[in-house]
C-alpha positions as CSV (number, residue, x, y, z in Angstrom):
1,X,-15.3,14.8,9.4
2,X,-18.8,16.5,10.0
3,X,-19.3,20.2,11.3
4,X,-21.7,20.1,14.5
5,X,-22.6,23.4,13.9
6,X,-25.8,24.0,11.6
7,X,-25.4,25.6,8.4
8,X,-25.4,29.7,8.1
9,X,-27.4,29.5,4.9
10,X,-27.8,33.6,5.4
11,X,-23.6,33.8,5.5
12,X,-23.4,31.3,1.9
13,X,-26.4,33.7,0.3
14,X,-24.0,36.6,1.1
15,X,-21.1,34.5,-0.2
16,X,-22.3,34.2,-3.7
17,X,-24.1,37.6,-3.6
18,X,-21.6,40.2,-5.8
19,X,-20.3,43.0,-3.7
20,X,-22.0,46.0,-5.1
21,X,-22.7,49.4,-4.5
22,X,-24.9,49.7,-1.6
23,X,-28.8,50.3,-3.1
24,X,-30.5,50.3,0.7
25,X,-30.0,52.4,4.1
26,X,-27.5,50.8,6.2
27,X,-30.6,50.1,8.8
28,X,-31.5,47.3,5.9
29,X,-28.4,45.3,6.4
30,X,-28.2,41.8,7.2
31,X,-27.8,41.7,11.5
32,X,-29.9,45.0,11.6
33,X,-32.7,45.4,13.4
34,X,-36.3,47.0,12.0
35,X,-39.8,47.1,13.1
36,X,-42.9,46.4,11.0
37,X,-46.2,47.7,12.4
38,X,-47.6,44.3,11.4
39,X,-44.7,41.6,12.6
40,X,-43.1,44.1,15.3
41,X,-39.5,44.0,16.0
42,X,-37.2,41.6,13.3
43,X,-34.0,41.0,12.0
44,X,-32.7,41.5,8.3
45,X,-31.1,38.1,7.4
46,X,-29.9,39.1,4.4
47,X,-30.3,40.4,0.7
48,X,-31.3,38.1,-2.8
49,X,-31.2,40.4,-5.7
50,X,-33.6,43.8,-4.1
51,X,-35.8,41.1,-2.3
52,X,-34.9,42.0,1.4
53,X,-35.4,38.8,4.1
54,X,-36.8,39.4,7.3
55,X,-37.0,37.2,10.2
56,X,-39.3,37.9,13.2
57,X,-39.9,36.2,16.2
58,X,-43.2,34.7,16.3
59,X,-43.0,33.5,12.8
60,X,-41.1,30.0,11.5
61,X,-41.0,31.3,7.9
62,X,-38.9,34.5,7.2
63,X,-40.7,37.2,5.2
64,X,-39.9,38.3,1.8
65,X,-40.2,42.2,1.2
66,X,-39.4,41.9,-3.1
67,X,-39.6,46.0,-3.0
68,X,-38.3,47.2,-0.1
69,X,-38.2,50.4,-1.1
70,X,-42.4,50.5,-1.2
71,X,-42.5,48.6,2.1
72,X,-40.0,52.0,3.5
73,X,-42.4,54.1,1.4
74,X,-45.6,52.5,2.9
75,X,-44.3,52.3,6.7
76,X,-44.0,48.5,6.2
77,X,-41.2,48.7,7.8
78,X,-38.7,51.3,9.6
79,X,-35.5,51.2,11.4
80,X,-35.5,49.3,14.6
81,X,-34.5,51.8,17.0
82,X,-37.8,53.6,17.0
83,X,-39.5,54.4,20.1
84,X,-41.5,51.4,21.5
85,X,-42.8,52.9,24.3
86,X,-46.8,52.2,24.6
87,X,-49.1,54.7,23.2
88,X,-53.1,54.7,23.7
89,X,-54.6,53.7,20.5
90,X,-56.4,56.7,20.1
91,X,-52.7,58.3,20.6
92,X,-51.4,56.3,18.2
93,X,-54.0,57.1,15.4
94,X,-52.9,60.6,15.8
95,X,-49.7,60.6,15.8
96,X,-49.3,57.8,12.7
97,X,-47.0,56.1,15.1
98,X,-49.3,52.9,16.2
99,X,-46.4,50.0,16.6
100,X,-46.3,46.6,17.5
101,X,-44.9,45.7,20.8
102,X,-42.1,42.7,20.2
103,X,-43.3,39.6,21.2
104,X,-41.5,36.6,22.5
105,X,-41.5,34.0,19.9
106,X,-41.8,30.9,22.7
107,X,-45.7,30.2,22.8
108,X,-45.0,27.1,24.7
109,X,-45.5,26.5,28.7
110,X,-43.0,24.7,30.8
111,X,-46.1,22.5,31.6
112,X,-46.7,21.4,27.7
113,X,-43.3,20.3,27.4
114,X,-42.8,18.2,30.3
115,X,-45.7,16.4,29.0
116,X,-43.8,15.1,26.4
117,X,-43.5,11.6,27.1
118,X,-40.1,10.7,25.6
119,X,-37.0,11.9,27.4
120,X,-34.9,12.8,24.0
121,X,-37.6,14.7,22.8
122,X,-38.5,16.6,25.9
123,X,-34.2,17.6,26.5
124,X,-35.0,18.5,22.6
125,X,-38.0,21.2,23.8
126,X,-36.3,22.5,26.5
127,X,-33.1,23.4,24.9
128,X,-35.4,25.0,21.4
129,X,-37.9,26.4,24.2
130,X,-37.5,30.0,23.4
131,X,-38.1,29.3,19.4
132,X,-41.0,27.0,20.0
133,X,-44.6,28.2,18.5
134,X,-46.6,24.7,19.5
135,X,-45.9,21.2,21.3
136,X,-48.6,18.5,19.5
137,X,-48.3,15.0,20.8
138,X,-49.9,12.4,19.2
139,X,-50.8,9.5,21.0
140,X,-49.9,5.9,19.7
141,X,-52.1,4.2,17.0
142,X,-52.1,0.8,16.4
143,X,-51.2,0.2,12.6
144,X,-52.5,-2.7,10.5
145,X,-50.4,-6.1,10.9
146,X,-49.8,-9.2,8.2
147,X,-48.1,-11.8,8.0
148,X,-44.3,-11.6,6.4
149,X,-44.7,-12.5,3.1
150,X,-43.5,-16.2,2.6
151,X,-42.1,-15.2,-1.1
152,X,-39.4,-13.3,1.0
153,X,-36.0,-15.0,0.9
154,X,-35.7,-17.6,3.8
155,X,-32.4,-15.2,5.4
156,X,-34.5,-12.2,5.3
157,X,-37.8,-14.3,7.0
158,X,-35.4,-15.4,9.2
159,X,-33.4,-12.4,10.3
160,X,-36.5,-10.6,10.9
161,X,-37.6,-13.3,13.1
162,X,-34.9,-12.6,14.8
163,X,-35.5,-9.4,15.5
164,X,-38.7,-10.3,16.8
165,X,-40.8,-9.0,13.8
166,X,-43.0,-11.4,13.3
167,X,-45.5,-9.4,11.4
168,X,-45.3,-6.1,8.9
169,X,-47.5,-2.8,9.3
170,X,-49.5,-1.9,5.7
171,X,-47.3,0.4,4.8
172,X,-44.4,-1.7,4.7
173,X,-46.4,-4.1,2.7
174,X,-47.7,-1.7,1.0
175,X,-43.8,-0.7,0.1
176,X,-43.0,-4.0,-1.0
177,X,-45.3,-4.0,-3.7
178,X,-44.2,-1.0,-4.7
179,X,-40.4,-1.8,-5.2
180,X,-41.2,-4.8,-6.4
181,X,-43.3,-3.4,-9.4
182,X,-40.2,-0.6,-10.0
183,X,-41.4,2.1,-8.7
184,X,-40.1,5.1,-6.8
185,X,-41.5,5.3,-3.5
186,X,-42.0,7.8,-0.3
187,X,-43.5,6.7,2.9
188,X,-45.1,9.4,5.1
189,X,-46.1,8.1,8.5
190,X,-45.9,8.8,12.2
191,X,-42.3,8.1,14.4
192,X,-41.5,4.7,14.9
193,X,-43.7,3.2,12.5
194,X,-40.9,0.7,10.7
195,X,-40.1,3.1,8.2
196,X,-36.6,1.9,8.3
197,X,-37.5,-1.3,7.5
């Protein structure tokens, strides 16, 4: 039986993490909430070794502070429930207070996403739509056809055939050649472009 739910990969790093004396301010647990002058407003995922993981919104890959206690020391970061309120930046510069405001991490119009041409992957953009930084579409390409190879057993020629593939793309071609001398192989190419096969 599979879980549906995704895995907490913060919960397992806190699983095999020994229970220690606590080394950081309670504001630097994983759940809390800090502010960085240069991210704005983020959550602490959790703890590997001193490195302390941060996630903020506007940015897909969590950042690493591996000495948190210079970041604290630099103003790299501070508790979350600091004042957010606007200041003027000449205000700000004064006072040593200049923050930035929290952002919405969703970059992407309602207009971008029902341009998406496939139904799946549009319900996919609108459920993800507040975690979305960017919608790219490419459009289709025509690949490179050839003929099925006639060395291919007859049952395979045939099956394919009746699929209705009577030609392969290059890479699949490409792919044959490759198994077929013994070696490993990794195809990189657009959706539906008879990777599969």
């Amino acid at each position: 039986m599979t879980n549906p739910d995704p895995t907490d990969y913060a919960a397992l790093i806190r699983a095999v993490t020994p229970n220690s004396e606590r080394k950081h301010p309670e504001w630097l647990d994983p759940g809390q909430q800090l502010c960085s002058p240069k991210y704005g407003q983020g959550e602490v995922i959790s703890w590997v070794g001193n490195t302390l993981i941060v996630k903020y919104p506007g940015h897909s890959i969590p950042v690493l502070y591996k000495n948190w206690q210079q970041a604290v020391e630099k103003s790299e970061i501070a508790p979350g429930d600091l004042p957010t309120t606007p200041e003027s930046s000449s205000e700000a510069e004064e006072n040593g207070t200049h923050q930035v405001q929290p952002t919405s991490f969703s970059q992407v119009s309602a207009a971008e996403i029902a341009a998406i041409p496939q139904p799946k992957f549009r319900a996919i953009a609108l459920d993800l739509a507040s975690n979305l930084s960017a919608v790219r579409i490419t459009p289709p390409a025509s690949g490179s056809l050839y003929a099925i190879p006639r060395d291919l057993p007859w049952a395979l020629q045939n099956a394919l055939r009746g699929l209705g593939i009577e030609e392969l793309y290059s890479h699949q071609i490409n792919a044959l050649d490759c198994l077929r001398q013994g070696c490993d192989l990794s195809i990189v190419t657009p959706t539906a472009s008879g990777k599969t096969l």
